[in-house]
N, C-alpha and C positions, 0 to 999 in steps of 0.2 A: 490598365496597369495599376491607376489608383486601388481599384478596390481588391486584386488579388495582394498588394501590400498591407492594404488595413484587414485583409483576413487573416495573411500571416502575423499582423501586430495582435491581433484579435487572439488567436491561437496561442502562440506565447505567452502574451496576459492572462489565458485561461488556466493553463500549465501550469503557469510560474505560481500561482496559489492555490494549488490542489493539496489536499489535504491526507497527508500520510502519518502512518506509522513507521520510523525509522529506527534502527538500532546505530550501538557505535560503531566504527569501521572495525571490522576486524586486524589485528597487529599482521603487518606484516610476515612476522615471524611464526605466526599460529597457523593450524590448517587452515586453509579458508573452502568456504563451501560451496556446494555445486549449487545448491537450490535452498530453498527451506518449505517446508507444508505448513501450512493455515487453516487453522477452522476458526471460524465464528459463532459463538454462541452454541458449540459441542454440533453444530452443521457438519456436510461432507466437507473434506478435506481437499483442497486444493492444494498444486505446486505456485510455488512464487519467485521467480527468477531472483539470483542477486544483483544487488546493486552496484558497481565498480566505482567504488571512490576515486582509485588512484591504481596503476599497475599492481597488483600485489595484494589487495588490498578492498573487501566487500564486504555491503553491508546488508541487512534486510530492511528493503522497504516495498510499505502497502497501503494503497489507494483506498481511505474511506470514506472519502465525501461524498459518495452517494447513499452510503447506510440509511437504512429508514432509522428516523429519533427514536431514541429508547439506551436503555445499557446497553453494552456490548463487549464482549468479552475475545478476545485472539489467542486462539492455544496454537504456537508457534515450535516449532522444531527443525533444526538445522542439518541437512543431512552431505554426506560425498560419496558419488560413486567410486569403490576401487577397482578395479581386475580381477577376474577370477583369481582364486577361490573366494576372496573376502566381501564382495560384493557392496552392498548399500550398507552403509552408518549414521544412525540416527546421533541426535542430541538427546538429550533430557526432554521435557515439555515446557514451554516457559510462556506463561500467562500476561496478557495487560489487558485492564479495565479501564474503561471509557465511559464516555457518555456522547451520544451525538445528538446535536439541538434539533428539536422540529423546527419544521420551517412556518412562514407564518399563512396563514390564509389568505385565498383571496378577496379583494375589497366586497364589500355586499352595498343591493341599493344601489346600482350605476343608475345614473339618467341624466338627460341634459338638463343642462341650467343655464340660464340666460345673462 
């Protein structure tokens, strides 16, 4: 029982500092979106579910702590599906630049020592 507790503390803790790109909620009162597409650095384009702030109310957000280091650029667009006839509605394209840290190497020269 201890150690599936400190996996669940362990998982949380993981979570709880993951590193995203979020936007502001959207108003209540504005359409709000079904999904939004993502590419990275002009890559293929993925969908990226929204976020649920509050009943009414989502935002975009997207997981980049694993990016390999380097710039990185997110061409993001917002879209809603309607019903026929009108079908899918994009946004505009909206950009953000970054940067994500290398990480450091690992230690050189292990050996024991007395």
């Amino acid at each position: 029982m201890r150690y599936i507790l400190a996996f669940l503390l362990l998982l949380v803790s993981v979570n709880a500092y993951a590193v995203s790109v979020v936007s502001d909620p959207y108003p209540a009162s504005a359409v709000q979106p079904d999904g939004f597409l993502v590419s990275v650095d002009s890559g293929a384009v993925v969908e990226s579910a929204v976020d649920v702030v509050s009943p009414g109310s989502a935002r975009f957000k997207f997981d980049v702590g694993s990016m390999a280091p380097g710039n990185r650029t997110l061409t993001v667009k917002a879209y809603k599906d309607y019903p026929a006839p009108f079908g899918r509605k994009e946004s505009t394209s909206v950009n953000f630049t970054f940067t994500s840290p290398a990480t450091p190497s690992g230690p050189a020269g292990l050996k024991l020592s007395p």
